[in-house]
N, CA and C of each residue as an Amber inpcrd file, in Angstrom:
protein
   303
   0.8480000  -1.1650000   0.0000000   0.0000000   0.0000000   0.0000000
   0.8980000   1.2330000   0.0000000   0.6700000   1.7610000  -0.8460000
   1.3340000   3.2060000  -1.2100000   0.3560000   4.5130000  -0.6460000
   1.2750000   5.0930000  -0.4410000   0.4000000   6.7400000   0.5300000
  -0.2150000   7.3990000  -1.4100000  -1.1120000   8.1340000  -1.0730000
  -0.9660000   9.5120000  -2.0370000   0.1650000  10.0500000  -2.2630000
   0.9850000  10.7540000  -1.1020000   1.6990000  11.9720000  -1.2420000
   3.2660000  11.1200000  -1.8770000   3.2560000  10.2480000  -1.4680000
   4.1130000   9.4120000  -2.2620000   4.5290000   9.3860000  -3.8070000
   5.6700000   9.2190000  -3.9890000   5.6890000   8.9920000  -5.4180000
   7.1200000   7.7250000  -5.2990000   6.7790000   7.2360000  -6.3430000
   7.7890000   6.0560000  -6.1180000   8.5480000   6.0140000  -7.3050000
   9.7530000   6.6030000  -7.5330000  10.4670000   6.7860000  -8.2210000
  12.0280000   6.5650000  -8.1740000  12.9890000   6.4030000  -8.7340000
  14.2950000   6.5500000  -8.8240000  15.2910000   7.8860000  -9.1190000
  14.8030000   8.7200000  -9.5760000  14.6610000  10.3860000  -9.2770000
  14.1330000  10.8840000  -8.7140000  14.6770000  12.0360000  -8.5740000
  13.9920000  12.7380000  -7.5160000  13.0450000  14.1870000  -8.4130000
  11.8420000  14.6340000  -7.8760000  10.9190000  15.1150000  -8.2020000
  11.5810000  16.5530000  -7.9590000  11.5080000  17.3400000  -9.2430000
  11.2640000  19.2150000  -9.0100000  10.0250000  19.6120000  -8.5520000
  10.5580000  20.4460000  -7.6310000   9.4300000  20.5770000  -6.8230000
   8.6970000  22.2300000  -7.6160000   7.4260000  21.9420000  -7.7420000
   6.8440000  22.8140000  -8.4270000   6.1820000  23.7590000  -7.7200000
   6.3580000  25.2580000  -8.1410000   5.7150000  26.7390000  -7.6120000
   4.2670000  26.4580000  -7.6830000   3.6470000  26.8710000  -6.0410000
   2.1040000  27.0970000  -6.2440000   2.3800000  26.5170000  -4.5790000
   0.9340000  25.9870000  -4.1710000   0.1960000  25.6700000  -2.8220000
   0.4680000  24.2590000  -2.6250000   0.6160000  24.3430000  -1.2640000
   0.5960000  22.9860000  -1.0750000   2.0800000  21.9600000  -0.6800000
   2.1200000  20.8340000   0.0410000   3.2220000  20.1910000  -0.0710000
   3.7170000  19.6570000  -0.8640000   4.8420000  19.6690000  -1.1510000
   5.7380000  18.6380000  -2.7180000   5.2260000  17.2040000  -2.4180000
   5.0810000  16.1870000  -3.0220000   5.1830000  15.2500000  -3.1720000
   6.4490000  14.7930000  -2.0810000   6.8390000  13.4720000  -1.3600000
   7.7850000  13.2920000  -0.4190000   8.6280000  11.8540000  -1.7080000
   9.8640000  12.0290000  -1.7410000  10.1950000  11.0700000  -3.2810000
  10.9610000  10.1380000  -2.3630000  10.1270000   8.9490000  -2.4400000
  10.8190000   8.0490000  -2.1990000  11.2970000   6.7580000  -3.2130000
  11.8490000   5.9850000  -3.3320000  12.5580000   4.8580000  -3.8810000
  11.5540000   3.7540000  -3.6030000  11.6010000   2.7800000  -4.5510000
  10.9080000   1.6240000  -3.7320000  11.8140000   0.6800000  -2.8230000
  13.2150000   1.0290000  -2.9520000  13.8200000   0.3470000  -1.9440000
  13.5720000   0.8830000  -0.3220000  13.5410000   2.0560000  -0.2820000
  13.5130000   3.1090000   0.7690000  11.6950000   2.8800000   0.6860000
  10.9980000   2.3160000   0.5520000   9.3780000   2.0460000   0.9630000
   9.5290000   0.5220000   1.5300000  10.0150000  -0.1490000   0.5990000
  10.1840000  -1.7200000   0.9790000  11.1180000  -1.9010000   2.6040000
  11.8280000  -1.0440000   2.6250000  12.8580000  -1.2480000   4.1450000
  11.7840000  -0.4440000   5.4170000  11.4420000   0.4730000   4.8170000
  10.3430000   0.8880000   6.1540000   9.3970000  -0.0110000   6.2480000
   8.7870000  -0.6420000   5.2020000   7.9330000  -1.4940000   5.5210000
   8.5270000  -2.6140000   6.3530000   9.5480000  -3.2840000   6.3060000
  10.1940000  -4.3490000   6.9020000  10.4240000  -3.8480000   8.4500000
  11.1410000  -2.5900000   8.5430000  11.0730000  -1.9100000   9.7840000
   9.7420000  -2.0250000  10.6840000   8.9760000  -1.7880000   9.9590000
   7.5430000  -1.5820000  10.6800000   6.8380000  -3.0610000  11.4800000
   7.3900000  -4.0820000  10.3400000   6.7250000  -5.4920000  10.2940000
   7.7090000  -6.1960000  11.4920000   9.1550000  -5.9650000  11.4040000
  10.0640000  -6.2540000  12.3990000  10.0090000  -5.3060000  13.3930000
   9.4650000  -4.5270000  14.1040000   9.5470000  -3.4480000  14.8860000
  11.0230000  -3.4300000  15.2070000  12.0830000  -2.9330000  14.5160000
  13.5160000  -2.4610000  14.5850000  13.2610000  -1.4940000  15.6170000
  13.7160000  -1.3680000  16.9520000  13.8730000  -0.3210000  17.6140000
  15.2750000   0.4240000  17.7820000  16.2500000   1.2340000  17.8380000
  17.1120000   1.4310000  18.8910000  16.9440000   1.6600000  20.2250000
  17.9830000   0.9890000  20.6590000  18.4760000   0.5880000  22.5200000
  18.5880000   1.8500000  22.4380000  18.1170000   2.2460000  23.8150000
  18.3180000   3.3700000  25.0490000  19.1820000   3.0580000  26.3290000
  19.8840000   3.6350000  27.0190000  20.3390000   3.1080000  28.2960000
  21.7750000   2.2180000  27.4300000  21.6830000   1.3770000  29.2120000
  23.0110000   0.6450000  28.8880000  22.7260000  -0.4590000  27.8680000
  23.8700000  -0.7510000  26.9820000  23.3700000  -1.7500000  25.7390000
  24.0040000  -2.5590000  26.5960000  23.2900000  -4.1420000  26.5600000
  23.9450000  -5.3470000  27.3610000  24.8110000  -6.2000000  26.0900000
  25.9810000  -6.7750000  27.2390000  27.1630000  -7.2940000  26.6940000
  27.3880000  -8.3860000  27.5840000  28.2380000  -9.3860000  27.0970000
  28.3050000 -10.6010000  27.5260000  28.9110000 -10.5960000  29.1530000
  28.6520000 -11.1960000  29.9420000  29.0150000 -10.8930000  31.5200000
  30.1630000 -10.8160000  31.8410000  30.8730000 -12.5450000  30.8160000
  32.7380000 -12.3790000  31.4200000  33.1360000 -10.9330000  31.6290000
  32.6220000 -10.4130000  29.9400000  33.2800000  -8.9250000  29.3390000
  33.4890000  -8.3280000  30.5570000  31.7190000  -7.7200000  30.7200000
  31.2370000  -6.8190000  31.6680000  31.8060000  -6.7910000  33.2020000
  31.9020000  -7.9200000  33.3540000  33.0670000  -8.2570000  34.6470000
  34.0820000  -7.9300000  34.9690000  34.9790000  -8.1890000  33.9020000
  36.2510000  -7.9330000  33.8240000  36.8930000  -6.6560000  33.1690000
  35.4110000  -5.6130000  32.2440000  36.0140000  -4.5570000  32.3100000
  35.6710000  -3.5230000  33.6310000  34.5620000  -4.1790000  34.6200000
  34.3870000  -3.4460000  36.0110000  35.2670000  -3.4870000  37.0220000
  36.1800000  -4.7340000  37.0360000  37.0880000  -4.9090000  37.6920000
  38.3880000  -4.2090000  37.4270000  38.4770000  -4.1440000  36.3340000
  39.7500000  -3.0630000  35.3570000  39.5620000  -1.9800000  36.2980000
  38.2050000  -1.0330000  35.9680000  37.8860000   0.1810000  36.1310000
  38.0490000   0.4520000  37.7650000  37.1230000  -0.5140000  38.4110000
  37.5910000  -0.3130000  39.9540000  39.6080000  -0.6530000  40.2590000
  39.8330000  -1.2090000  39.5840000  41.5800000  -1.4330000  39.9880000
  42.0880000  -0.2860000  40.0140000  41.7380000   0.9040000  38.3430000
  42.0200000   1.5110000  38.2600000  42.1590000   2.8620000  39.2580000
  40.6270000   2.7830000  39.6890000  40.0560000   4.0330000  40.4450000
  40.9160000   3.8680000  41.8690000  41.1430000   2.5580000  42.7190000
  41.8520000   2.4100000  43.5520000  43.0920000   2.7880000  43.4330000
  43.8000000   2.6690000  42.2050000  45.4910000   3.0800000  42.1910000
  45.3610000   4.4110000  42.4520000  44.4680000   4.8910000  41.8000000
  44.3950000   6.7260000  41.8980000  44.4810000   6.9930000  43.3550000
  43.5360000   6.0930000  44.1460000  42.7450000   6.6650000  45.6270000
  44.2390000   6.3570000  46.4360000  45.2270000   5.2770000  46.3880000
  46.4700000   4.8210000  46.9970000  47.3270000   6.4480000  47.0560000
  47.2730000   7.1540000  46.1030000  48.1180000   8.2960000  46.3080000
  47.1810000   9.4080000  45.7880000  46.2650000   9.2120000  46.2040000
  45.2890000  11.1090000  46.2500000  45.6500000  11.8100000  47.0960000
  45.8020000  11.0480000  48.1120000  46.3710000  11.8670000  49.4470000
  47.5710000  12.8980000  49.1610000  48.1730000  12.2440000  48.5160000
  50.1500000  12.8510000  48.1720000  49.9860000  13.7510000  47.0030000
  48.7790000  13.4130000  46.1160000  48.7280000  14.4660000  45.1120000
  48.0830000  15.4420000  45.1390000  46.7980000  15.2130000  46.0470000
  46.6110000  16.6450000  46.5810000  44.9190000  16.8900000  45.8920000
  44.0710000  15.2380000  46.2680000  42.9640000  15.4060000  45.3700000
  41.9880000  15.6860000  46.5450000  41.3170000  16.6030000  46.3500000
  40.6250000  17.2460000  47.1280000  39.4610000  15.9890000  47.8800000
  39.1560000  16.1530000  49.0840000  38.2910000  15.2620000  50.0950000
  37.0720000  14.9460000  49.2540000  36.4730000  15.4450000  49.0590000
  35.4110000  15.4150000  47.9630000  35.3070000  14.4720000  46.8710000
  36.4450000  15.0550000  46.1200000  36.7100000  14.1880000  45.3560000
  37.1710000  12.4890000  45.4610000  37.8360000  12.3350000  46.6130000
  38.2740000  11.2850000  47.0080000  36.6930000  10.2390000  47.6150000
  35.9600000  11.1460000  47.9790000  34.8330000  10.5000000  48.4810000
  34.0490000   9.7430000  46.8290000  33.9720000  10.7960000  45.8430000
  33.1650000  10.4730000  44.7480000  34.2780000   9.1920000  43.7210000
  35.3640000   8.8940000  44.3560000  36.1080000   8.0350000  43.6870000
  35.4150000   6.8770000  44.2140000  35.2910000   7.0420000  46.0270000
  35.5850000   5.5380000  46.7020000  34.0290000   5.1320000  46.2170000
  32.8320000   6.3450000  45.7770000  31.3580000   6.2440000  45.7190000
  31.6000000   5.2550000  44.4650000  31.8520000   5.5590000  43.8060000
  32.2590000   4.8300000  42.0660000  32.7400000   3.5550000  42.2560000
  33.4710000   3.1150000  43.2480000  34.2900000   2.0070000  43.2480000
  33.2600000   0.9640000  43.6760000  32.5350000   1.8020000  45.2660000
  31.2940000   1.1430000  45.7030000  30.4560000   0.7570000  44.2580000
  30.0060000   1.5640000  43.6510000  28.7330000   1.2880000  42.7840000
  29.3220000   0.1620000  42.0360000  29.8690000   0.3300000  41.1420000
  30.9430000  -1.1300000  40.1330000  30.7050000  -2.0270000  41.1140000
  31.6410000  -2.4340000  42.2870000  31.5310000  -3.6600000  43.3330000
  30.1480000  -3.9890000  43.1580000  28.9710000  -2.7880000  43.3190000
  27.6670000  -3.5850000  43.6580000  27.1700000  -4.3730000  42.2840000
  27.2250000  -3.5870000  41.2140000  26.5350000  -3.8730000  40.1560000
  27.4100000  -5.0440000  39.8820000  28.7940000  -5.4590000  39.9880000
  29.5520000  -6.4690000  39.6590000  29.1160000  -7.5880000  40.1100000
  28.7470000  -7.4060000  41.5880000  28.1360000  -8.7470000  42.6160000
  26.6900000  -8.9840000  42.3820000  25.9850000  -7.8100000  41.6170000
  25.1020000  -8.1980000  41.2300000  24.4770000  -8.9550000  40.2350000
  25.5020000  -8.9390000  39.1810000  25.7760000  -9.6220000  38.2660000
  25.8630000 -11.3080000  38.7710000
C-alpha cells in the first residue's frame, strides 16, 4: 500500500511553484525497508546496551583497579576530600553492580 503523497520513483521530483506540499520522493527500496522496519519493529536501545558478563566483569574490575590506584596516592597528590569521596562512591557502585551480576 502506497500513501498519495508518495511517489515512487528513482529520481527525484522538481518541486513545483504554487500551494501545497511537494510530493515526499521516495525509492521503492527506501518504501520496501520501512515497511520491513515496521513489520520487524527495529527499535534502537536506550540506556546501557547489554554485553556478555565475562566482558562486563572484567572490564568493572579493570575500572575499579584503576580508580583504587588513583585513591592509593590522592592523598600525596593533593585530590581534594570530595573528590576522594566520589572516587571511593564509584568504586562502591561497580563492586555492587559487579556482585550483582
Amino acid at each position: 500500500m502506497v500513501d498519495a503523497d508518495v511517489a515512487i520513483t528513482d529520481t527525484p521530483i522538481v518541486k513545483k511553484k504554487g500551494r501545497g506540499r511537494p510530493p515526499i520522493v521516495k525509492t521503492a527500496e527506501q518504501i520496501a525497508d520501512e515497511k520491513y522496519a515496521k513489520e520487524n519493529k527495529v527499535h534502537k536501545r536506550r540506556g546501557r546496551k547489554s554485553e556478555k558478563i565475562d566482558d562486563y566483569i572484567q572490564k568493572g574490575n579493570e575500572k575499579i583497579q584503576k580508580i583504587k590506584d588513583l585513591l592509593k596516592t590522592a592523598k600525596k597528590d593533593g585530590v581534594s576530600v570530595a573528590d576522594r569521596k566520589k572516587m571511593r562512591c564509584k568504586v562502591s557502585a561497580h563492586e555492587h553492580r559487579i556482585k550483582k551480576k
